[in-house]
FIPAVEX-597218 format. One record per residue (C-alpha): residue in one letter; x, y, z. Coordinates in steps of 0.25 Angstrom, whole numbers, plus 5000, padded with zeros to 4 digits. Example, Ala and Ser with C-alpha at 12.3 -4.5 7.8 and 13.67 -1.06 7.14 Angstrom:
// FIPAVEX-597218
A504949825031 S505549965029 
//
This chain:
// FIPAVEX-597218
X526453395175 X527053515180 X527953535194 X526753605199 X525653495196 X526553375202 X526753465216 X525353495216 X524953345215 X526053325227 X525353435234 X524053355233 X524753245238 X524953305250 X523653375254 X523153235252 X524053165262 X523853275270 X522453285268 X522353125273 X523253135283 X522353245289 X521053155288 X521553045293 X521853125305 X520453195307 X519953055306 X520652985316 X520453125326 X518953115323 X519052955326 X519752975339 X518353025344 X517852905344 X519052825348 X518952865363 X520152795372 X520252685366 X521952685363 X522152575353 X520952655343 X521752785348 X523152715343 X522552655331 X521952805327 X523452865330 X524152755320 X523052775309 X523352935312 X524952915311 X524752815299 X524352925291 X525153045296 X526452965294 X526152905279 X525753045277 X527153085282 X527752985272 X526753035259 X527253175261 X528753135262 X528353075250 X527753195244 X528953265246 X529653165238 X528953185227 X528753345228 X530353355228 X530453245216 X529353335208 X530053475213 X531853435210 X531453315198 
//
């Protein structure tokens, strides 16, 4: 497998975290319609949303890991 193929699989990798993280988003922004004022489903929503950006945060650290191990080794 070439330099080329392993940074294009990396390159998936992240559209599809990114892709997931922007999902969950859309979800939660469509489910906070039905909510209304109600704080402890509105704090719920906002963990779910934080959850997903910040393990996100952590797989794209990640990624860069393994980018810079493909790209120097």
């Amino acid at each position: 497998m070439t330099l080329g193929w392993k940074l294009f699989v990396v390159f998936l990798a992240f559209v599809t975290i990114l892709t997931t993280v922007i999902v969950v988003a859309f979800r939660e922004r469509k489910r906070a319609r039905t909510i209304g004022h109600d704080p402890a489903a509105q704090q719920a929503q906002d963990a779910r949303v934080l959850a997903i950006i910040f393990s996100s945060i952590v797989g794209g650290m990640f990624l860069a890991v393994i980018t810079a191990w493909l790209v120097f080794f």
